[in-house]
PQR file with spaces between the fields and no chain letter, atoms N, CA, C, O and H, PARSE charges and radii, in Angstrom:
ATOM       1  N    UNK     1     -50.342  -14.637   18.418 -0.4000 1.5000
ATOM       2  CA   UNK     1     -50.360  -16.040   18.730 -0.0000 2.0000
ATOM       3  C    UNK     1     -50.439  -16.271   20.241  0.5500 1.7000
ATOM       4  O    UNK     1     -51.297  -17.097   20.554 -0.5500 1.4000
ATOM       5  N    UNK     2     -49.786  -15.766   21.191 -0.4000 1.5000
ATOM       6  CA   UNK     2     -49.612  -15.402   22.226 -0.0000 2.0000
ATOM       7  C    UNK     2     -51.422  -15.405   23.061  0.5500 1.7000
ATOM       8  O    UNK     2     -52.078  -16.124   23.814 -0.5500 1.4000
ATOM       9  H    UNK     2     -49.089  -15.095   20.937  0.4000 1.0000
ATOM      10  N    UNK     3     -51.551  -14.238   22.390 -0.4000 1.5000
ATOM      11  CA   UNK     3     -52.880  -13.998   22.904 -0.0000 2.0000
ATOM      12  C    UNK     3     -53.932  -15.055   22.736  0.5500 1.7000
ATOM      13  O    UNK     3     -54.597  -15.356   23.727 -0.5500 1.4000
ATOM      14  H    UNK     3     -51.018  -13.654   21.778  0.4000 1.0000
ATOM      15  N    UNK     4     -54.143  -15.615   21.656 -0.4000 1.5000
ATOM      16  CA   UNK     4     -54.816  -16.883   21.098 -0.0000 2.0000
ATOM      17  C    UNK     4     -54.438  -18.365   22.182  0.5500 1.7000
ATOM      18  O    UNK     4     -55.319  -19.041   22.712 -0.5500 1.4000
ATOM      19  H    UNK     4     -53.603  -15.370   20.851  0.4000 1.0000
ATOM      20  N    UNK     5     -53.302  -18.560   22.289 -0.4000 1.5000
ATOM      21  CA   UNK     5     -53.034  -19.570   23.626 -0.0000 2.0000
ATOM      22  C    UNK     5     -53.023  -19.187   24.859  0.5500 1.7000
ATOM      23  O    UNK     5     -53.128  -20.123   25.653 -0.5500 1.4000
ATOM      24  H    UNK     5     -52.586  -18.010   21.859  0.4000 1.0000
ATOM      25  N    UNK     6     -52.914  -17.913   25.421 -0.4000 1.5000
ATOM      26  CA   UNK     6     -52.863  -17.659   26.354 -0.0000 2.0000
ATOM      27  C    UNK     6     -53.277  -16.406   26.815  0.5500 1.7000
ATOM      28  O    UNK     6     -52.514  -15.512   27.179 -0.5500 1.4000
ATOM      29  H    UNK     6     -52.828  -17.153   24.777  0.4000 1.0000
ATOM      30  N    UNK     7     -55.013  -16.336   26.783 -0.4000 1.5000
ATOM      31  CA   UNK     7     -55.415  -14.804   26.781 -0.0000 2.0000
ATOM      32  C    UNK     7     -55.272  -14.223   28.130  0.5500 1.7000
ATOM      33  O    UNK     7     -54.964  -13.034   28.218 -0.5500 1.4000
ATOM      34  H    UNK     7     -55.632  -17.063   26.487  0.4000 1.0000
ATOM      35  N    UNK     8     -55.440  -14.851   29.069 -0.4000 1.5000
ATOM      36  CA   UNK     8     -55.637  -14.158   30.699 -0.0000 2.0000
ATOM      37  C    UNK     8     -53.820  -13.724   30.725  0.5500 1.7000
ATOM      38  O    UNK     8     -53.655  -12.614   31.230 -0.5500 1.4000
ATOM      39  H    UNK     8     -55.690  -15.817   28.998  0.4000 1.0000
ATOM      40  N    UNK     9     -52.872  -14.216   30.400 -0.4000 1.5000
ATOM      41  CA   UNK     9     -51.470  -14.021   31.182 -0.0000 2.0000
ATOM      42  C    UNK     9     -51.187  -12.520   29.842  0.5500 1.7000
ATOM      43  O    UNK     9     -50.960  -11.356   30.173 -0.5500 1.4000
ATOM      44  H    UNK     9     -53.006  -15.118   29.990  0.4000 1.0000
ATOM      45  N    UNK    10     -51.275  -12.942   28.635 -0.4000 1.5000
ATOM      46  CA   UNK    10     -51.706  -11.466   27.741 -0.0000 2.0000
ATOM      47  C    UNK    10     -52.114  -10.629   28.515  0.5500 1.7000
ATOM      48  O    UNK    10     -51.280   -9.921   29.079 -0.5500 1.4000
ATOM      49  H    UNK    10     -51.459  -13.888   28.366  0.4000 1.0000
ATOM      50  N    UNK    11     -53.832  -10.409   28.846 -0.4000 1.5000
ATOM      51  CA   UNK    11     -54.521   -9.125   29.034 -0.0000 2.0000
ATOM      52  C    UNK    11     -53.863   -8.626   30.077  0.5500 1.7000
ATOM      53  O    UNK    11     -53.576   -7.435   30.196 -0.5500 1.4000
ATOM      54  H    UNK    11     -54.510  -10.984   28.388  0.4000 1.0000
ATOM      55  N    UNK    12     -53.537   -9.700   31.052 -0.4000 1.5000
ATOM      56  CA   UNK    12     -52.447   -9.204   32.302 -0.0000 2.0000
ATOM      57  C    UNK    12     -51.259   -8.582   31.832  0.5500 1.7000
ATOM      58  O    UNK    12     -50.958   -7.520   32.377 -0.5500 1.4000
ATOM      59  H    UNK    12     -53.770  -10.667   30.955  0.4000 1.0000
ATOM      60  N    UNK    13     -50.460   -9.057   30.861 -0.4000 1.5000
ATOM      61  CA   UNK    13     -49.265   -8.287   30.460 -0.0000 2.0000
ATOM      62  C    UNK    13     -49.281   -6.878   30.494  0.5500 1.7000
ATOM      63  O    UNK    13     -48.664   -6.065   31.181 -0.5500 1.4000
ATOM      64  H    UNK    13     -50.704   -9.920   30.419  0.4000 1.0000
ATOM      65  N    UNK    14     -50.385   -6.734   29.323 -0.4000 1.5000
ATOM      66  CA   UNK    14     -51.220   -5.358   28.557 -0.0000 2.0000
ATOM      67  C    UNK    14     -51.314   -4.861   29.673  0.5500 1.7000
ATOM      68  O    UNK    14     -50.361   -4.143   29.976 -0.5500 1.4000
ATOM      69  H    UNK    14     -50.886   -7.395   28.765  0.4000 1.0000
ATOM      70  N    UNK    15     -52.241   -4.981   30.543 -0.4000 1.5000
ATOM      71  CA   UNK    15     -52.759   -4.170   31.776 -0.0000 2.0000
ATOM      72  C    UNK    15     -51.674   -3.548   32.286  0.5500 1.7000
ATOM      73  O    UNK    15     -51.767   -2.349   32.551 -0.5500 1.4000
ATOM      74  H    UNK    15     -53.015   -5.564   30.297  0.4000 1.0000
ATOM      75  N    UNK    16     -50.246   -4.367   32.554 -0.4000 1.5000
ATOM      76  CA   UNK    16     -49.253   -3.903   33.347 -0.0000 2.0000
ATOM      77  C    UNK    16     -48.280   -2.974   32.599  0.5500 1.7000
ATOM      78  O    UNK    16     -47.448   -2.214   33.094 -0.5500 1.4000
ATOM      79  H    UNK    16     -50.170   -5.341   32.339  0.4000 1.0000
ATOM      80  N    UNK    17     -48.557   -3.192   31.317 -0.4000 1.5000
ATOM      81  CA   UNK    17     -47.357   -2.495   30.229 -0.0000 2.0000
ATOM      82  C    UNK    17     -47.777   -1.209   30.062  0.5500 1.7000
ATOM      83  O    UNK    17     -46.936   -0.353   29.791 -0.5500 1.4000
ATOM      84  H    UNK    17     -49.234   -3.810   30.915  0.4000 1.0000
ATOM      85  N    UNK    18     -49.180   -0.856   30.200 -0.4000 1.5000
ATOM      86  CA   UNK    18     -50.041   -0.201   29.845 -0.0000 2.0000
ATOM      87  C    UNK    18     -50.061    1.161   30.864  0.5500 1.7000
ATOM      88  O    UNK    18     -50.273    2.323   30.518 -0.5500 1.4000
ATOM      89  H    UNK    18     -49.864   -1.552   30.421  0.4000 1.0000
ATOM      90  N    UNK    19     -49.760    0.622   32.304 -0.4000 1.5000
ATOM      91  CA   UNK    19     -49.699    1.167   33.409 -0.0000 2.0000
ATOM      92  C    UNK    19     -48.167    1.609   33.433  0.5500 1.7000
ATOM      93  O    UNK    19     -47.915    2.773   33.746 -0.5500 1.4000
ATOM      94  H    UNK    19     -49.588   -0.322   32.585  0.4000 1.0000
ATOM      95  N    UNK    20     -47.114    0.711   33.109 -0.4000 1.5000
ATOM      96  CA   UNK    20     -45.794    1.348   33.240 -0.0000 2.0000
ATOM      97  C    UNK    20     -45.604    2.608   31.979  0.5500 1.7000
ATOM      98  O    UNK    20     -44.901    3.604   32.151 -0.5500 1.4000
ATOM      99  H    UNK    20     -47.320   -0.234   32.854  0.4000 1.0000
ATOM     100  N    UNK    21     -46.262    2.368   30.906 -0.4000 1.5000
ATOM     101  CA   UNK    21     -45.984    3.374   30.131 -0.0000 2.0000
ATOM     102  C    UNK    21     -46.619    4.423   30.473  0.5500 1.7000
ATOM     103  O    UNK    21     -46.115    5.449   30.017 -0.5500 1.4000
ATOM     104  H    UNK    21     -46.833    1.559   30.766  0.4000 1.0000
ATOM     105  N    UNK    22     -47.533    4.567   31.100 -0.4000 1.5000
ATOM     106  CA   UNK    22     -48.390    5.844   31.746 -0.0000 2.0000
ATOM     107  C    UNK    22     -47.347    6.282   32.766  0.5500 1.7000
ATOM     108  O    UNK    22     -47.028    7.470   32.721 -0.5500 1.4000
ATOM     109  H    UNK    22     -47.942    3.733   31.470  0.4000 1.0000
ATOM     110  N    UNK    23     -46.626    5.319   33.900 -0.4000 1.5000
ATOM     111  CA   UNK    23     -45.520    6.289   34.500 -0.0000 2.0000
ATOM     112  C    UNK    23     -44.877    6.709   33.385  0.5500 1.7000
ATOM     113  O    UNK    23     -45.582    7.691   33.152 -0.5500 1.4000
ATOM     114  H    UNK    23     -46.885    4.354   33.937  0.4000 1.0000
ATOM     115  N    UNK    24     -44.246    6.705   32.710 -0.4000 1.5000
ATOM     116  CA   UNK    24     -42.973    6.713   31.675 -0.0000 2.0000
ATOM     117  C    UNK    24     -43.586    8.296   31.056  0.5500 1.7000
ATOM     118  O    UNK    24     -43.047    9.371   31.320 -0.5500 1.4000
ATOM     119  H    UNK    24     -43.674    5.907   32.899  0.4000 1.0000
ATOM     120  N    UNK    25     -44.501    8.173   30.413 -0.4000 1.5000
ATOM     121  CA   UNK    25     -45.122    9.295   29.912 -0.0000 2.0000
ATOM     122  C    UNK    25     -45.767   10.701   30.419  0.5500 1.7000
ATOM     123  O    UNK    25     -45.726   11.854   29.989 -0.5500 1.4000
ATOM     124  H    UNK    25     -44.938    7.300   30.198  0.4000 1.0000
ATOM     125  N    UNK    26     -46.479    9.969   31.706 -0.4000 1.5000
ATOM     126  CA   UNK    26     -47.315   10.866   32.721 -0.0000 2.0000
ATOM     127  C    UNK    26     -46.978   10.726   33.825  0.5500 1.7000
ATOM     128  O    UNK    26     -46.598    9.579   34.061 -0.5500 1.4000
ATOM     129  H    UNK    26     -46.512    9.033   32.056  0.4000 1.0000
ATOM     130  N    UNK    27     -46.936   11.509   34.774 -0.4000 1.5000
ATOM     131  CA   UNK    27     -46.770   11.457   35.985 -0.0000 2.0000
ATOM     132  C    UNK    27     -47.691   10.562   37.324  0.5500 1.7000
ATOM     133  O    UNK    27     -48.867   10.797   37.600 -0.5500 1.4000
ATOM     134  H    UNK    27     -47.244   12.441   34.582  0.4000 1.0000
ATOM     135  N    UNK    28     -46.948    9.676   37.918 -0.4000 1.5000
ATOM     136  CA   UNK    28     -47.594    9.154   38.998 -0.0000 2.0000
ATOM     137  C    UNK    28     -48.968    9.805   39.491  0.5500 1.7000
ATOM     138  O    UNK    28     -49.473   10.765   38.908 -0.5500 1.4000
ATOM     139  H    UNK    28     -45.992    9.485   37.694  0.4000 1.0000
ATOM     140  N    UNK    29     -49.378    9.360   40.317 -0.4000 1.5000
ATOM     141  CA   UNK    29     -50.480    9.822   41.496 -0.0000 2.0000
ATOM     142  C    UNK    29     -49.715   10.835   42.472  0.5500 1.7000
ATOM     143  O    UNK    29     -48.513   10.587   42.566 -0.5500 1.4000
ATOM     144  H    UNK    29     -48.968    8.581   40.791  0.4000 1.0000
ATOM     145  N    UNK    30     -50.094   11.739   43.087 -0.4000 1.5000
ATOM     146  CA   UNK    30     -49.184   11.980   44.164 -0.0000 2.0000
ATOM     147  C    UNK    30     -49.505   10.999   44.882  0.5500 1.7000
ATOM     148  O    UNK    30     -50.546   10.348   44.788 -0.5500 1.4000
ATOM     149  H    UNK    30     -51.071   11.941   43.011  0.4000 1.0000
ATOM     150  N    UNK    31     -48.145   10.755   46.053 -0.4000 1.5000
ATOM     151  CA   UNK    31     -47.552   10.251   47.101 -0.0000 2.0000
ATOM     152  C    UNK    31     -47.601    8.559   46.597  0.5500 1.7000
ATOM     153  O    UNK    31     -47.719    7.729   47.498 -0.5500 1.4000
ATOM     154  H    UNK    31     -47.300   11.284   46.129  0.4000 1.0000
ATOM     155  N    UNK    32     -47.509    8.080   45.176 -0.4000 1.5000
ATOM     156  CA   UNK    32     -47.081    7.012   45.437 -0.0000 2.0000
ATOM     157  C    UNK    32     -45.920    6.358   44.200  0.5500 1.7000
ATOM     158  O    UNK    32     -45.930    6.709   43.020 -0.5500 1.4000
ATOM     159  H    UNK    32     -47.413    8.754   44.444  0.4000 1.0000
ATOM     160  N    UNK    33     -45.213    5.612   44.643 -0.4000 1.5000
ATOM     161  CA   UNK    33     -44.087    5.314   44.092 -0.0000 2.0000
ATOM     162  C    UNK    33     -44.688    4.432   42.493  0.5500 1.7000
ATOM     163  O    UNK    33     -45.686    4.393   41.773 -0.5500 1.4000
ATOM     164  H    UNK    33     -45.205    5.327   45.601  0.4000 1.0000
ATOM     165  N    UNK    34     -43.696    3.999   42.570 -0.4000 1.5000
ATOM     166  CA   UNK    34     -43.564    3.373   40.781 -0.0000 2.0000
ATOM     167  C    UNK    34     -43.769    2.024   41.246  0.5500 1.7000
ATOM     168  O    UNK    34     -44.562    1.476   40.480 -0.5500 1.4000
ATOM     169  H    UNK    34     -42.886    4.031   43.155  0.4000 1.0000
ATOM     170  N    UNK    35     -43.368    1.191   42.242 -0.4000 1.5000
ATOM     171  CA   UNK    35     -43.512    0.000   42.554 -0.0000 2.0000
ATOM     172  C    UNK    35     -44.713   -0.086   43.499  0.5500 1.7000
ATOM     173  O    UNK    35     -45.423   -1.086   43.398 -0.5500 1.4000
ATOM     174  H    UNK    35     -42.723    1.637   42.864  0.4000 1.0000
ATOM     175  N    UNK    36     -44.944    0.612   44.178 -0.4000 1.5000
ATOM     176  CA   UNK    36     -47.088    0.373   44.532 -0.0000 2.0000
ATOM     177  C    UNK    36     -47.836    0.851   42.959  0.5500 1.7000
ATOM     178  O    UNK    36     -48.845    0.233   42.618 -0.5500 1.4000
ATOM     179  H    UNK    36     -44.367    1.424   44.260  0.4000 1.0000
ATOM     180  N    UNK    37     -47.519    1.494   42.430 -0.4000 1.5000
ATOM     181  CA   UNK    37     -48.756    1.558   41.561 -0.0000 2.0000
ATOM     182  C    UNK    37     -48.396    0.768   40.350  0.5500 1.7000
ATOM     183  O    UNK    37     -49.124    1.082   39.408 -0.5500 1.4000
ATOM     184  H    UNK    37     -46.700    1.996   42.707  0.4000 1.0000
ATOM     185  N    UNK    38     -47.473   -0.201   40.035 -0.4000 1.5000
ATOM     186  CA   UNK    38     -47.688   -1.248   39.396 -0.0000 2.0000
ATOM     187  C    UNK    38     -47.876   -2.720   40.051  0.5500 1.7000
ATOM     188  O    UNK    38     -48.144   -3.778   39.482 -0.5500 1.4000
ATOM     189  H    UNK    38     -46.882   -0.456   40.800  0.4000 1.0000
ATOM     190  N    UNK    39     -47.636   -2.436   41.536 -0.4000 1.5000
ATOM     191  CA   UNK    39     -47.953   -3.631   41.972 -0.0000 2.0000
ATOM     192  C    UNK    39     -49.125   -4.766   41.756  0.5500 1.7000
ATOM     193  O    UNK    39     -49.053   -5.989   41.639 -0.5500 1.4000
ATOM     194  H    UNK    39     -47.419   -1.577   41.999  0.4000 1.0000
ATOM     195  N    UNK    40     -50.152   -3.919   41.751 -0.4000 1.5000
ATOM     196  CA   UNK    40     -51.575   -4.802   41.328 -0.0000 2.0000
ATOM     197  C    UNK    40     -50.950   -5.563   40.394  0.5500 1.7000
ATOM     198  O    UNK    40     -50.319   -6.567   40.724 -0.5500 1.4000
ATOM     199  H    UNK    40     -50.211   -2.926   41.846  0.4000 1.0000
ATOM     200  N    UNK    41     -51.073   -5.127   39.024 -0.4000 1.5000
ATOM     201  CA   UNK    41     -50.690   -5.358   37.704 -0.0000 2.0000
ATOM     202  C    UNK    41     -49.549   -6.534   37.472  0.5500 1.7000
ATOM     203  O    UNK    41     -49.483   -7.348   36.552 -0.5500 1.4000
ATOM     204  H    UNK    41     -51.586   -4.312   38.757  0.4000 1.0000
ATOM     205  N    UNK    42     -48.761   -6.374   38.494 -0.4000 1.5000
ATOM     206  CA   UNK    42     -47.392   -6.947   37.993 -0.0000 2.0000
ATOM     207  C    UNK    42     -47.922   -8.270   38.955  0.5500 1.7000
ATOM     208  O    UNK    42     -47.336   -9.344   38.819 -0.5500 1.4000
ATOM     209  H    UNK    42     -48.815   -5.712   39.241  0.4000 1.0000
ATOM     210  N    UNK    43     -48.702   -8.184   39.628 -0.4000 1.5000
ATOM     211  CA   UNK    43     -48.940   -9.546   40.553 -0.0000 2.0000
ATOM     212  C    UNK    43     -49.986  -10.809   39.922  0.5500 1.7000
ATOM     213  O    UNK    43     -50.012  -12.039   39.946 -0.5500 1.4000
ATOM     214  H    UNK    43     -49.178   -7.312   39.738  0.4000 1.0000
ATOM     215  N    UNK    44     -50.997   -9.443   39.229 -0.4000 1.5000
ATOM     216  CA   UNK    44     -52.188  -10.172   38.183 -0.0000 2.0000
ATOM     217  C    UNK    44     -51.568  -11.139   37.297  0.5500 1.7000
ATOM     218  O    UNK    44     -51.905  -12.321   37.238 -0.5500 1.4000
ATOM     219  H    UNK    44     -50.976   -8.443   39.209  0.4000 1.0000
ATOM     220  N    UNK    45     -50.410  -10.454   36.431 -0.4000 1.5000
ATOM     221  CA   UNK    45     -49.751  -11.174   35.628 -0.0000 2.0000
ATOM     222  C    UNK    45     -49.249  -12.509   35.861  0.5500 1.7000
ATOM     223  O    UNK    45     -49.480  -13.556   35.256 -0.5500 1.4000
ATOM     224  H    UNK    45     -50.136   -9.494   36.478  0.4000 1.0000
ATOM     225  N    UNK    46     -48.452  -12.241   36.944 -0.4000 1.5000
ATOM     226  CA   UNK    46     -47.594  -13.297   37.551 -0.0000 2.0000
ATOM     227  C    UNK    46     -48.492  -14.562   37.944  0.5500 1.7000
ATOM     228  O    UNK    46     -48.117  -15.707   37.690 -0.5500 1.4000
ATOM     229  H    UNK    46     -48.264  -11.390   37.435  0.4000 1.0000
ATOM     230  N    UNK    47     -49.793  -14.253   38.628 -0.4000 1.5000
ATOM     231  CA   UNK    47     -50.961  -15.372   38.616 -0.0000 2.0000
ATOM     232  C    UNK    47     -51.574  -16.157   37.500  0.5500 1.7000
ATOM     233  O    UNK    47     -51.853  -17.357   37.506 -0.5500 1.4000
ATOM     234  H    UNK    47     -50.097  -13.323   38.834  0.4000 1.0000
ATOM     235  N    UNK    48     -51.751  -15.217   36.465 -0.4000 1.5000
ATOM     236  CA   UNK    48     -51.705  -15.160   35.433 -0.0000 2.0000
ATOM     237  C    UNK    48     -51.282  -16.923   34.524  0.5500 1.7000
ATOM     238  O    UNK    48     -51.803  -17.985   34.182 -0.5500 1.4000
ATOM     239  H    UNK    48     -51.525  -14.243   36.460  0.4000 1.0000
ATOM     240  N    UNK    49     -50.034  -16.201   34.520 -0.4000 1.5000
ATOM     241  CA   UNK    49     -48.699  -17.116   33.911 -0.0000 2.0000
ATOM     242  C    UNK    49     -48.308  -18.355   34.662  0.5500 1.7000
ATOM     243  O    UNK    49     -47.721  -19.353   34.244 -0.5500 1.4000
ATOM     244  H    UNK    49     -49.611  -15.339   34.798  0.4000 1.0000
ATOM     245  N    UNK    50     -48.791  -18.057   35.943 -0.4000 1.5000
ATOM     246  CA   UNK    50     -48.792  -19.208   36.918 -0.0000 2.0000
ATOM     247  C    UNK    50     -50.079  -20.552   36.987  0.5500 1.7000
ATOM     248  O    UNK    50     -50.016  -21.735   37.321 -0.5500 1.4000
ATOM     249  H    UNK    50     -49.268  -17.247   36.283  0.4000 1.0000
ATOM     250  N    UNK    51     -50.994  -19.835   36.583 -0.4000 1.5000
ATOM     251  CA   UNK    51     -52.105  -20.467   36.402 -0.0000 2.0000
ATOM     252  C    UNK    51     -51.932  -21.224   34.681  0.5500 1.7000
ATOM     253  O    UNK    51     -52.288  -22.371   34.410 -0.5500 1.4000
ATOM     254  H    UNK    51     -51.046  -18.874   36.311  0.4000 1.0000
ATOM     255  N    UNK    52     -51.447  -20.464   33.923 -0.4000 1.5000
ATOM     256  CA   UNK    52     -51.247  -21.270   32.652 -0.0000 2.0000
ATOM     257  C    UNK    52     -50.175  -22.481   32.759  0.5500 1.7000
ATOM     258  O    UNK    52     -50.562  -23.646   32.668 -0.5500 1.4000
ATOM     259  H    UNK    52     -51.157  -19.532   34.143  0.4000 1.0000
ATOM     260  N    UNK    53     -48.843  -22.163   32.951 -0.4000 1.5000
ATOM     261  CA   UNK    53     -48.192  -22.934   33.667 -0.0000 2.0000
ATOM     262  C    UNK    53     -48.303  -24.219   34.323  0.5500 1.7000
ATOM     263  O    UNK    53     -47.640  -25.167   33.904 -0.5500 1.4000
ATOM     264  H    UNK    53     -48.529  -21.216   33.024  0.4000 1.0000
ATOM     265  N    UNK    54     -49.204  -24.358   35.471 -0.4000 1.5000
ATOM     266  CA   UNK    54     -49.607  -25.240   36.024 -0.0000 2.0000
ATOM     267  C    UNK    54     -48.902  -25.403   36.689  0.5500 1.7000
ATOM     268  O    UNK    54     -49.015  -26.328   37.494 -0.5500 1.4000
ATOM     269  H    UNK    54     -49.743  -23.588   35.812  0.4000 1.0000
């Protein structure tokens, strides 16, 4: 339902959930932390939800 009202702040979720479970499971990049390499993701979202919002 979620996705149906609100696809951009969704695919953003996905994108970011998607990326934290890859830390969780697999190992980072070398040399970068857990909070730069979800940063993109977690910011997309937040625009996202902000833009639905209004």
């Amino acid at each position: 339902m979620i996705r149906l009202q609100c696809p951009l702040p969704h695919d953003a979720a996905r994108a970011y959930f998607l990326d934290l479970n890859r830390t969780v499971w697999e190992s980072l990049p070398d040399g970068e932390s857990v909070r730069d390499y979800l940063e993109d993701n977690r910011l997309a979202f937040l625009d996202a939800a902000r833009a639905v919002m209004g």
